[in-house]
Structures are given as structure tokens and as C-alpha cells.
N, C-alpha and C positions, 0 to 999 in steps of 0.2 A: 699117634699124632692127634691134634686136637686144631678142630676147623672151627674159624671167627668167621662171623658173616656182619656184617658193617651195613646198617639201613638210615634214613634220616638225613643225608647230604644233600642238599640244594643251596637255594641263594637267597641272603638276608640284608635288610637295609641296615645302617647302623646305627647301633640304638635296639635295634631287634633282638628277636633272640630264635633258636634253635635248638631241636634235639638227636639227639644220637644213639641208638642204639645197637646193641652188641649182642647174637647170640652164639655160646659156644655148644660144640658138639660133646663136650664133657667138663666137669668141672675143676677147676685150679684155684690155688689158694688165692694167687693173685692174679690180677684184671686192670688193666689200664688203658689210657686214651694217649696215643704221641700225635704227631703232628708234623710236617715236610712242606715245604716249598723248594725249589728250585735254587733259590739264593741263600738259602738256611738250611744246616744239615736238621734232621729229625732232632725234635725234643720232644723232652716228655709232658703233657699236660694233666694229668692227672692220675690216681692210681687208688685203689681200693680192695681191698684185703678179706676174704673169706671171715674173717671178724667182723669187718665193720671200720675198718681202721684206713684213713683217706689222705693221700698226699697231693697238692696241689703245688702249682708251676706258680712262682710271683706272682706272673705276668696274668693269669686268669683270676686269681685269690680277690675273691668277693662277687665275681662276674658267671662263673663256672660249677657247676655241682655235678659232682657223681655216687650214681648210687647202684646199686644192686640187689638182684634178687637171685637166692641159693638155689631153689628150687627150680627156677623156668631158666637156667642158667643164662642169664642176662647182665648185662651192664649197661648203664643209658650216662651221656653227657647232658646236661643239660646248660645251654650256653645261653645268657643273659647279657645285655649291656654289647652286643658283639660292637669288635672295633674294626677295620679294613686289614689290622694288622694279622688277624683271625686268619683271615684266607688262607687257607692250607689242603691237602690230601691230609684227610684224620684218619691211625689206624688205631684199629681194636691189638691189643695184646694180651696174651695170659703166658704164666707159669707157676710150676706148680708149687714151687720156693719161692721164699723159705717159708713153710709152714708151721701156721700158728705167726709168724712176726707181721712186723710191721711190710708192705709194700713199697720199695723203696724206686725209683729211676736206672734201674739196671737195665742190661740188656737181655728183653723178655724170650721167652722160647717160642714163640708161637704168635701169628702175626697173620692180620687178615687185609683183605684185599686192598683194602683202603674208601674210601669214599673223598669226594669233593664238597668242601663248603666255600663258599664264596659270598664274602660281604663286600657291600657296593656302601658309595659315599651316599 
């Protein structure tokens, strides 16, 4: 099994920004950021690939970066421009497929505790 630990959740104005970080207890090819509310089932916001290779959600695309680092097994969001729509539980994911490809919005194996972000008008 492989443990996410999810750091960086608090409350932002809008217009703000925040970051998110992720560390895993071993490494996986693929790492992603999903996202839940209550009235919204989980989607996925983001996802990046033991390559380098990043897929991002519409809805964040231009506002949102992720990135990573192999070595200190991490993955961090970095969230720019936040909207009130943001407000979510963000969870960390990985798995270990498919290796070598791309990252795509599947459903991840491994899934951490969540965190709260909360943007205010």
C-alpha cells in the first residue's frame, strides 16, 4: 500500500491563490489532484506522470499547475486566480499505471486523506 499525506489546505480570498502538497510513502508513475463537494461527485483536477507529462481539468486550465518532484516523492498544486467554485475536499492520488504513459482521469489506486480548501467572496 502506498500512503498520501495531503498538506496546504486552508482559506483563500478570490482572486488568491494556494498550494497543495502531496507526499507519498513510495513512488508511482502516476500522481494526481481530484476534488469533492457535497453537491458534486469527485472530479479530477489535475494529474502528472513520472515523465513529466500533466493533464489538467477545463475548468482549472490557466489558473492551476502541478508539478513534481521524483526524488522527495511529492507532488504540489499550485492554485492561482482561485474562484468560490474551487471550494472543495482536494485529494492526493497515485497509481502505479500505466507506466511510462500518459496520466490520464481514471480511477486512481491509492488515495489520501483529503484536505479542505475554502474560497471566500
Amino acid at each position: 500500500q502506498v500512503q498520501l499525506q495531503e498538506s496546504g489546505g486552508g482559506s483563500a480570498q478570490s482572486g488568491g491563490s494556494l498550494s497543495l502538497s502531496c507526499t507519498a510513502s513510495a513512488y508511482t508513475w502516476c500522481m494526481g489532484w481530484f476534488r469533492q463537494t457535497p453537491e458534486k461527485e469527485r472530479e479530477a483536477v489535475a494529474t502528472i506522470s513520472g515523465g513529466g507529462g500533466i493533464t489538467y481539468a477545463d475548468s482549472v486550465k490557466g489558473r492551476f499547475a502541478i508539478s513534481r518532484d521524483n526524488v522527495k516523492e511529492t507532488v504540489t498544486l499550485h492554485m492561482n486566480g482561485l474562484k468560490s467554485e474551487d471550494t472543495a475536499t482536494y485529494y492526493c492520488a497515485a497509481d502505479p499505471l500505466p507506466r511510462g504513459g500518459l496520466c490520464g482521469f481514471f480511477d486512481y489506486k491509492y488515495w489520501g486523506q483529503g484536505t479542505q480548501v475554502t474560497v471566500s467572496s
